[in-house]
C-alpha positions as CSV (number, residue, x, y, z in Angstrom):
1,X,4.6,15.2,19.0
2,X,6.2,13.5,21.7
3,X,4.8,9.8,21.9
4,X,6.3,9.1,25.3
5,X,4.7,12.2,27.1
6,X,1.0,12.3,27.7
7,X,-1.3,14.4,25.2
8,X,-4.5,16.3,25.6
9,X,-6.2,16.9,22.6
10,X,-8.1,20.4,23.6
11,X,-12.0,21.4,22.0
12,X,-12.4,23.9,20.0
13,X,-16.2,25.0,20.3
14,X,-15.3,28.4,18.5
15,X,-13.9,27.0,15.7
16,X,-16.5,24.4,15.2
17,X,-19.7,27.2,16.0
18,X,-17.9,29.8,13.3
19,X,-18.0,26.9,10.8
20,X,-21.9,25.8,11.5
21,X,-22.4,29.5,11.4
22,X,-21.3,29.2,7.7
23,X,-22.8,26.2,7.1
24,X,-26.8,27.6,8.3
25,X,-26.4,30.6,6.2
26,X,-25.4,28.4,3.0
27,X,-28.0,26.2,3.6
28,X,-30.5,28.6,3.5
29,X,-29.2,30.0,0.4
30,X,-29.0,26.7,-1.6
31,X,-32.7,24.5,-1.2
32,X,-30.2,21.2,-2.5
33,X,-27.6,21.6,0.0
34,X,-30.6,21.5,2.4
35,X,-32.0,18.5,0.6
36,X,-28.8,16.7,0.9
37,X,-28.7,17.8,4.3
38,X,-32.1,16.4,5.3
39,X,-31.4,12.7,3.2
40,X,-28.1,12.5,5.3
41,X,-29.7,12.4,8.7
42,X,-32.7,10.0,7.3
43,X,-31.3,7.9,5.3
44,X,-27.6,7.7,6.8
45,X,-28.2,8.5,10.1
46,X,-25.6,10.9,9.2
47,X,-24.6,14.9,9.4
48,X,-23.9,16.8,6.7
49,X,-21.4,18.7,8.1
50,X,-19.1,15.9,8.8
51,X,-19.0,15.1,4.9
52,X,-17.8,18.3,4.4
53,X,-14.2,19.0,2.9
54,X,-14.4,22.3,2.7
55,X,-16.1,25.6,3.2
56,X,-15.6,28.5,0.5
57,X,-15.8,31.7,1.8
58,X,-15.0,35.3,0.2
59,X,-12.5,38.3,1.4
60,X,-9.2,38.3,3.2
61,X,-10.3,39.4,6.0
62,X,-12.1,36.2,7.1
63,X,-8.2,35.0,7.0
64,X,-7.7,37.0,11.0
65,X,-10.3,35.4,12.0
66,X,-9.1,32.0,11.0
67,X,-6.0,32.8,12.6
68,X,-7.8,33.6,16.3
69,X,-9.1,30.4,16.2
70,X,-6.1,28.5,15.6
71,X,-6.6,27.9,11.8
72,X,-3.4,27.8,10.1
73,X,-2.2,28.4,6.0
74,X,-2.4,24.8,4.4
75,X,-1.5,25.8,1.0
76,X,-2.0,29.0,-1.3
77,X,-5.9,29.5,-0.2
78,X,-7.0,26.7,2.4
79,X,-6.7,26.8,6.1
80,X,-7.0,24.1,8.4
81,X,-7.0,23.7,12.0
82,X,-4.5,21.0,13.1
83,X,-5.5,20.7,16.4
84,X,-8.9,19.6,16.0
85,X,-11.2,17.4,13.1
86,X,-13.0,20.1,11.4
87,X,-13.4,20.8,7.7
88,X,-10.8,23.1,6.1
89,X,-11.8,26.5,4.9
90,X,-11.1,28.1,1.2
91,X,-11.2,31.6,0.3
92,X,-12.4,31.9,-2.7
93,X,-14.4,34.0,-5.3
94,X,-17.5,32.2,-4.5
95,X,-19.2,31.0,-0.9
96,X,-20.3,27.4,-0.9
97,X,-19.3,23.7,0.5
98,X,-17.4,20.7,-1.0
99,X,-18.7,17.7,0.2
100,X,-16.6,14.5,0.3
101,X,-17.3,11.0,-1.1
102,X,-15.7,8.6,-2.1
103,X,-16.5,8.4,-5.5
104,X,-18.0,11.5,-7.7
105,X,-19.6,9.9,-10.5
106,X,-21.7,7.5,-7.6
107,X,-22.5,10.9,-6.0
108,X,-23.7,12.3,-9.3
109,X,-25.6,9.0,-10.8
110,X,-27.5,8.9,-7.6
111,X,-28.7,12.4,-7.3
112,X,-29.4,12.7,-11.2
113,X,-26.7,15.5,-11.9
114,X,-25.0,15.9,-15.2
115,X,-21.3,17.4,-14.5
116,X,-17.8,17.1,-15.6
117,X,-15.2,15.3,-12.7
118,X,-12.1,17.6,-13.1
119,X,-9.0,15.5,-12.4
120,X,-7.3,12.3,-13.0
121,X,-9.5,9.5,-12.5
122,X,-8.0,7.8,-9.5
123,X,-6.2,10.8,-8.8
124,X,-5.3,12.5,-5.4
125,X,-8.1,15.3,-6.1
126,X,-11.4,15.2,-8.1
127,X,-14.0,17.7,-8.1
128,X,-17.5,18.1,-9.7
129,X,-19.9,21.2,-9.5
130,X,-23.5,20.0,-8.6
131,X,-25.6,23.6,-8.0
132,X,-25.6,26.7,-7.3
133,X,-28.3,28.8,-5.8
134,X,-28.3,32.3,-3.9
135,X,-24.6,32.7,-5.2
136,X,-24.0,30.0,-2.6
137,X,-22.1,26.6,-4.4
138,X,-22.5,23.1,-3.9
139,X,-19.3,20.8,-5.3
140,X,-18.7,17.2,-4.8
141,X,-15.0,16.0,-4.2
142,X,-12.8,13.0,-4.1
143,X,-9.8,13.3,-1.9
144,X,-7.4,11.2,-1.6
145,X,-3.9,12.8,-0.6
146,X,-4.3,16.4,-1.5
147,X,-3.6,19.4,0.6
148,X,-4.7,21.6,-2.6
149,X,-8.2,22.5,-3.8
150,X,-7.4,22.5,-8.1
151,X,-8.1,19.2,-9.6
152,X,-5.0,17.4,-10.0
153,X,-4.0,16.1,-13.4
154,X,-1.0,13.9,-12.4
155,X,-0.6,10.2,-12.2
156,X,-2.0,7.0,-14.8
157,X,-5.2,5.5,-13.1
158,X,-4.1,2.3,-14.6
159,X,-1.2,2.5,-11.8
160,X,-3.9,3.2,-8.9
161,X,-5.5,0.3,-9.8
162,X,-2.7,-2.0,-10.2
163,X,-1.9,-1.2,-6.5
164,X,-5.0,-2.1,-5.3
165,X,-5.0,-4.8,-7.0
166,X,-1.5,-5.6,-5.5
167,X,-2.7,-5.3,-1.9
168,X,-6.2,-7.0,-2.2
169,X,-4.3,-10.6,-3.6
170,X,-1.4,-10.3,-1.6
171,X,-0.7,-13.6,0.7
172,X,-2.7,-12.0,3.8
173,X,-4.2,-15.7,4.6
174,X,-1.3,-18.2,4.2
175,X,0.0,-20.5,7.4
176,X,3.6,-19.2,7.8
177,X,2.6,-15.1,9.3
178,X,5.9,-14.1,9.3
179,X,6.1,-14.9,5.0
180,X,2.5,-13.3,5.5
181,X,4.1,-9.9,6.5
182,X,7.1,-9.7,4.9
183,X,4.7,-9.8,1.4
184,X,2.9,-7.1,3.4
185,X,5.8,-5.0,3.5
186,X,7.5,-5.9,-0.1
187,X,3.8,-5.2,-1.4
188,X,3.8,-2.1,0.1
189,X,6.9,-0.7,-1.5
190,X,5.7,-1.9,-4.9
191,X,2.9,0.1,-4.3
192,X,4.7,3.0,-3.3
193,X,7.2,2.7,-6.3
194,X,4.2,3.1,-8.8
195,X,1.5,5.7,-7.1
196,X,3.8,7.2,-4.0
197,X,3.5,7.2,-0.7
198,X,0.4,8.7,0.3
199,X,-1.9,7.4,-2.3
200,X,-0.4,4.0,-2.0
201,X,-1.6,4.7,1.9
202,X,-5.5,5.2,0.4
203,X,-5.2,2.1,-2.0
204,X,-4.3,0.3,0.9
205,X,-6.7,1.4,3.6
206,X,-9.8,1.4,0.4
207,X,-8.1,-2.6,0.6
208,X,-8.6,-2.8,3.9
209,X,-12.0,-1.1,4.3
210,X,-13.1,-3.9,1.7
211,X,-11.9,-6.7,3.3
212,X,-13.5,-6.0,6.3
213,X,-17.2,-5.1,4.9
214,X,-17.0,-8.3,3.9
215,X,-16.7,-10.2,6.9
216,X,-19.0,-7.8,8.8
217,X,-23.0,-7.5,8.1
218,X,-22.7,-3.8,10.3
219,X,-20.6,-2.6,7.9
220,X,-22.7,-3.8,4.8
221,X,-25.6,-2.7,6.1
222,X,-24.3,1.0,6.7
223,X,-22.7,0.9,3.7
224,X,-25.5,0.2,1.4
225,X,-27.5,3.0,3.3
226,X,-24.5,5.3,2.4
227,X,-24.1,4.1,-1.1
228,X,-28.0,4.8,-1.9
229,X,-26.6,8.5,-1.3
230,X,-23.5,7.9,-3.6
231,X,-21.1,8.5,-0.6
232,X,-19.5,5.3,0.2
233,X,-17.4,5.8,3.8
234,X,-15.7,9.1,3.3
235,X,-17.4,9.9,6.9
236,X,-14.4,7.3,8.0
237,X,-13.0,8.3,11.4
238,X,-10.4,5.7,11.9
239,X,-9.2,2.1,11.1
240,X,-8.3,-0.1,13.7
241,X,-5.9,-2.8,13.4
242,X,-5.3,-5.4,15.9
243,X,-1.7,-6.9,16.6
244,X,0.0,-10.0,18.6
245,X,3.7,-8.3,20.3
246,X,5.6,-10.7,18.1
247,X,4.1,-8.5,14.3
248,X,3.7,-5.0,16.0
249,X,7.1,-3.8,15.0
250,X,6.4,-4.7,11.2
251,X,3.1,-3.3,11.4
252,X,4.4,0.4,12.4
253,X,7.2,-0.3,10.2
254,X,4.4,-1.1,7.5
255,X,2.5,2.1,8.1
256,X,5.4,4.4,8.5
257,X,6.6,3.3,4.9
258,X,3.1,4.2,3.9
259,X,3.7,7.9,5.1
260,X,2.0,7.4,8.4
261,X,3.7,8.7,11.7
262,X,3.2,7.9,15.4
263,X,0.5,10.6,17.0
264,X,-0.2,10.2,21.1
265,X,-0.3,6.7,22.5
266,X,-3.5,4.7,24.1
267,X,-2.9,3.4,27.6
268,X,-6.3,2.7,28.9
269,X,-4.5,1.9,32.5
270,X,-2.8,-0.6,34.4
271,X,-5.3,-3.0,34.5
272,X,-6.1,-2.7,31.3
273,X,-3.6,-5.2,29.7
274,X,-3.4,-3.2,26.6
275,X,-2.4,-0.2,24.4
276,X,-1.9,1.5,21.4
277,X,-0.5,3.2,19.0
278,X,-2.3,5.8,17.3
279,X,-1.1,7.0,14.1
280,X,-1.6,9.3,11.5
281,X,-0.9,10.3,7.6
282,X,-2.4,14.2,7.2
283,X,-1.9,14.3,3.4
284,X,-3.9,11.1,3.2
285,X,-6.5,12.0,5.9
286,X,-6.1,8.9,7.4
287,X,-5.9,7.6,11.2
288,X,-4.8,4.4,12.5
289,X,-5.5,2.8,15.7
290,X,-2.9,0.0,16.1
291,X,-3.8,-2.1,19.4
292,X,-1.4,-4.9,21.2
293,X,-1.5,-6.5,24.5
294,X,0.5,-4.6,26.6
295,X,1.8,-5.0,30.5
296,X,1.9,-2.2,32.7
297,X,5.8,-1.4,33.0
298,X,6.2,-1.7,29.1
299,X,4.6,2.0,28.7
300,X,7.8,4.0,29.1
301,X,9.6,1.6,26.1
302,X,9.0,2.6,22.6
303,X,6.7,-0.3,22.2
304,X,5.9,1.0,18.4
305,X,9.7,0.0,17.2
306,X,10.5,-2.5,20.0
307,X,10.5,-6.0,19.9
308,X,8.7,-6.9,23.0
309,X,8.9,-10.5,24.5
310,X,6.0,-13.0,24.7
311,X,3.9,-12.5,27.8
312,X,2.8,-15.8,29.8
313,X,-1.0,-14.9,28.8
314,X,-2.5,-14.2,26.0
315,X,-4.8,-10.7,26.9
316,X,-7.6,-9.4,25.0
317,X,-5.6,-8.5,21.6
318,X,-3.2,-11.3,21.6
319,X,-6.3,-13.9,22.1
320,X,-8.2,-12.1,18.8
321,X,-5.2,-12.3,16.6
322,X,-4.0,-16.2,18.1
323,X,-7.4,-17.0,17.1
324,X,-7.9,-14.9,13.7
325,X,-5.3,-13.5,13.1
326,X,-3.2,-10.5,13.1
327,X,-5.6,-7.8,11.5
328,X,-3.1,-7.1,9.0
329,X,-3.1,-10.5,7.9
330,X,-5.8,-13.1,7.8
331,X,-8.5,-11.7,10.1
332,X,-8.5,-7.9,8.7
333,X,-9.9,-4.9,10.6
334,X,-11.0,-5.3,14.2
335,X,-13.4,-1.9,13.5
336,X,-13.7,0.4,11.0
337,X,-15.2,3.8,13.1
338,X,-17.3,6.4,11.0
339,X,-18.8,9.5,12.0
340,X,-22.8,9.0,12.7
341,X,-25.4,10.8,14.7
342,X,-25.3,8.2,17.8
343,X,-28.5,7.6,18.9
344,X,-30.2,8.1,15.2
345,X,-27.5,5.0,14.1
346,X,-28.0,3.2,16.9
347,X,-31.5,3.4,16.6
348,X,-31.9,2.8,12.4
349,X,-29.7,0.0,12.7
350,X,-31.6,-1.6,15.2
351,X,-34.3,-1.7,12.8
352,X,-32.7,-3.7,10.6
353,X,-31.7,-6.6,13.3
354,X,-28.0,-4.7,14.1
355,X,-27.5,-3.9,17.7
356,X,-25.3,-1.7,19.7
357,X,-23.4,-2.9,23.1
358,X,-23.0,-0.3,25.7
359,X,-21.5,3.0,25.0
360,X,-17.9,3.5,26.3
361,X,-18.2,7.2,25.8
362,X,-21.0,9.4,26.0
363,X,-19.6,12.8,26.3
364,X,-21.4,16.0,25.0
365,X,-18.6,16.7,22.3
366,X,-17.1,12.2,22.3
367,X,-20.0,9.4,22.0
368,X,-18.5,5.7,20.9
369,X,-20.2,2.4,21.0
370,X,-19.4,-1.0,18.9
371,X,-22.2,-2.8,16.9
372,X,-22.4,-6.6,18.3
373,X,-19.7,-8.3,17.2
374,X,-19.6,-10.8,14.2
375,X,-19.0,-14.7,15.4
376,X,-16.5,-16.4,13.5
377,X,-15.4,-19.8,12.9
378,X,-11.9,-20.6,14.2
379,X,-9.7,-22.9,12.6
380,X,-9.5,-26.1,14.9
381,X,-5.2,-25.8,13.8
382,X,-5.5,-22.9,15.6
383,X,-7.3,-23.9,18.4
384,X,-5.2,-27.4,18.5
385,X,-1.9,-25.5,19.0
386,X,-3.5,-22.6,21.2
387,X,-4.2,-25.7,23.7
388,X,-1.2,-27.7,23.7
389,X,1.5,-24.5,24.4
390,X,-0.9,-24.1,27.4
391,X,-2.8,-20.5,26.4
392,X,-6.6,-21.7,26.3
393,X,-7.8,-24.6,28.6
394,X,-10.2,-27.5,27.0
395,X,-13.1,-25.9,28.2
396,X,-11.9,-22.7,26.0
397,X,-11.1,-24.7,23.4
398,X,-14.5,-26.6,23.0
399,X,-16.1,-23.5,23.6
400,X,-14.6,-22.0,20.2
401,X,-14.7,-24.8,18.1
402,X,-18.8,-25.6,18.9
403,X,-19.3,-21.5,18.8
404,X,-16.7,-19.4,16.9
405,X,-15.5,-16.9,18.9
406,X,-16.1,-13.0,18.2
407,X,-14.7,-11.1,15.3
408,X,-15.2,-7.8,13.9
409,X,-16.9,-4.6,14.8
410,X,-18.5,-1.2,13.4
411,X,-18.2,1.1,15.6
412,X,-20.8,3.9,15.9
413,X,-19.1,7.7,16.9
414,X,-20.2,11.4,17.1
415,X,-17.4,14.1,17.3
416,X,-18.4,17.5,18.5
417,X,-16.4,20.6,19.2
418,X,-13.9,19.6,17.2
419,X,-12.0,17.4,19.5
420,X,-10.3,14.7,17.8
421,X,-9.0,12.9,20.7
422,X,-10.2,9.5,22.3
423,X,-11.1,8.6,25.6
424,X,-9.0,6.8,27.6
425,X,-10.9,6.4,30.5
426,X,-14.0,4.0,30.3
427,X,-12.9,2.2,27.1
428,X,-11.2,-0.6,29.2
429,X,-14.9,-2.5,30.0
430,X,-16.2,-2.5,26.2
431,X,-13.1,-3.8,25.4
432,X,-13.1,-6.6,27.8
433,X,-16.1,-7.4,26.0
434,X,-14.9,-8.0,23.0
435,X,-12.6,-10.5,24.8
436,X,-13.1,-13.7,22.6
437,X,-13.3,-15.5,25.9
438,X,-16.8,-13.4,27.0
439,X,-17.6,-13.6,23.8
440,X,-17.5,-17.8,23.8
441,X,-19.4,-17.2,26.9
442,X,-21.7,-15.5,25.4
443,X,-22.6,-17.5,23.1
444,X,-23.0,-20.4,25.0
445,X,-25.3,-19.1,27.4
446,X,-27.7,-17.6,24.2
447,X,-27.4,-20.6,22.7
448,X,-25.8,-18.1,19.1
């Protein structure tokens, strides 16, 4: 793909109804991929079928089909549709569904089911076989960087876990940032040197996801509703990493080590003040959002690999990461999004004290709001050398020293139709919002 020349992603209704189609007639067949089905939505606020990793279906000549809709051969018997998010489809001896989670034995522990995990523990593919009713099967998969459906038997688990441990006590929190990232970077190689590329890309967004949950009461909250289902966040839709100009470089160069490449850009328009980069690893399953302050004129550079001056004020991103951090770094994801139903999320969380700000898309087949965002405490060192080169006035500065200034999100989306694009068009406001200066504002004036 071209990053410099605009991208539509397209919908793909007929792909996504011939897959639902699939998915109704299996769950009539099988009363516990019903159940599951049913504890999803109440308990998760969740759909089953965006858990799914894949859909088993029987014959050859289900493979035309696939092909009409823009399905293409992924590996010996999997097809998947790379231009949209939809689960892939297997041909197999045997209909059923493999749903995703992030861990198999939390899956089985939880539901009560007694099965063997085929595959390396900590490997790139693990699978477990819960039920099977009506001739219509119900599996349960880890995937981690896997195109294939076989358990895979390869790697030492001992080395997954020593490069997660790697990433989680690198120096992400240290004064001097620019040490910060080049132990990012010399981290991430050592990493790569022991598991490879794209699972050292999992260990190090499973890092990341951690780090953040812990700084954000959203995210805790949802995830404890998705752990009582033994899924953890394999409904993960994105990461989203905040930058200041000076790291962004590093930080593509980071991710493009880790076997990500550069997808469409983000330009939410010229008075936005910002951008990004969105970025993708496909044999990880993993998308990046990677957001900088950004002037109007500097779309047409390569801003991903090109060092781009200082601006003479700090916009929305550069303010977060002046304050925080670069997300990278000390102050760790701006959001993680998952896949939800919208208003059911927005409404269980509500119960439990968590509220939504406004949606900044609420399309049939895109809906996206952020959870309130946490209020952190800023370092006065910060704050103290933020006021005297001149890039927050005293009133600022008092402001987020008596009140913090706002943090981290989780944001709440639903994806239908396929698409797997973002919109570009109304996200500039709810951003804005999430301006640490509003937020300071805020905060003030409800006395938080």
């Amino acid at each position: 793909m071209d990053t410099k020349q605009p991208f539509k992603w397209e919908r793909q209704p007929k792909a996504e109804k011939y897959l639902d189609d699939l998915l109704t007639r299996y769950r009539e067949k099988n009363g516990v991929i019903r159940q599951l089905e049913e504890d999803l939505h109440k308990h998760t606020s969740t759909r089953l079928f965006d858990w799914i990793d894949y859909l088993a279906v029987t014959g050859p000549r289900v493979i035309d089909q696939l092909k009409q809709m823009g399905f293409e051969q992924q590996s010996d018997s999997v097809y998947h549709h790379p231009g949209a998010q939809l689960p892939r489809v297997a041909i197999l001896d045997q209909e059923g569904i493999a749903v995703k989670v992030e861990k198999c034995a939390d899956f089985l522990m939880v539901h009560g089911v007694s099965a063997e995990i085929e595959g390396r523990f900590y490997g790139r593919f693990r699978r477990a076989f819960v039920n099977e009713e009506n001739g219509c099967a119900l599996w349960v998969v880890e995937r981690r960087c896997y195109p294939e459906i076989l358990p895979d038997e390869t790697g030492n688990p001992k080395d997954y876990l020593t490069a997660l441990e790697l990433w989680q006590t690198r120096k992400r929190a240290i004064v001097n940032e620019e040490e910060a990232m080049q132990n990012a970077l010399a981290v991430a190689d050592e990493m790569i040197s022991l598991i490879g590329q794209d699972l050292a890309a999992w260990a190090v967004m499973e890092g990341e996801r951690a780090y953040w949950e812990v700084r954000n009461h959203a995210g805790q909250a949802q995830k404890n509703r998705q752990d009582s289902l033994g899924m953890g966040w394999a409904n993960h839709d994105h990461h989203t990493f905040r930058s200041s100009r000076k790291f962004f470089p590093q930080l593509i160069q980071l991710f493009e080590r880790l076997g990500f490449h550069c997808r469409e850009r983000f330009y939410a328009g010229e008075e936005a003040g910002w951008g990004a980069q969105v970025m993708e690893n496909p044999n990880a399953g993993l998308v990046l959002f990677c957001d900088l302050d950004l002037s109007p004129e500097e779309l047409e550079i390569d801003f991903a690999h090109e060092q781009l001056p200082e601006l003479p004020e700090l916009g929305t991103i550069g303010l977060w990461c002046a304050l925080h951090g670069d997300s990278i770094l000390k102050a760790g994801m701006h959001h993680l999004e998952a896949q939800f139903f919208f208003e059911e999320l927005t409404h269980d969380l509500h119960q439990q004290g968590i509220g939504m700000m406004d949606p900044f898309s609420n399309f049939p087949y895109l809906k996206q709001a952020f959870t309130h965002g946490e209020q952190w405490v800023v370092d006065p060192m910060r704050l103290d050398r933020l006021l005297s080169d001149g890039k927050i006035s005293a009133e600022e500065h008092e402001k987020f020293h008596s009140y913090g200034a706002v943090g981290s999100h989780l944001e709440n989306l639903q994806r239908r139709e396929g698409y797997k694009g973002f919109n570009q068009k109304n996200v500039s406001y709810i951003i804005k919002k999430t301006d640490p200066r509003h937020g300071a504002l805020a905060s003030e004036e409800s006395g938080s």
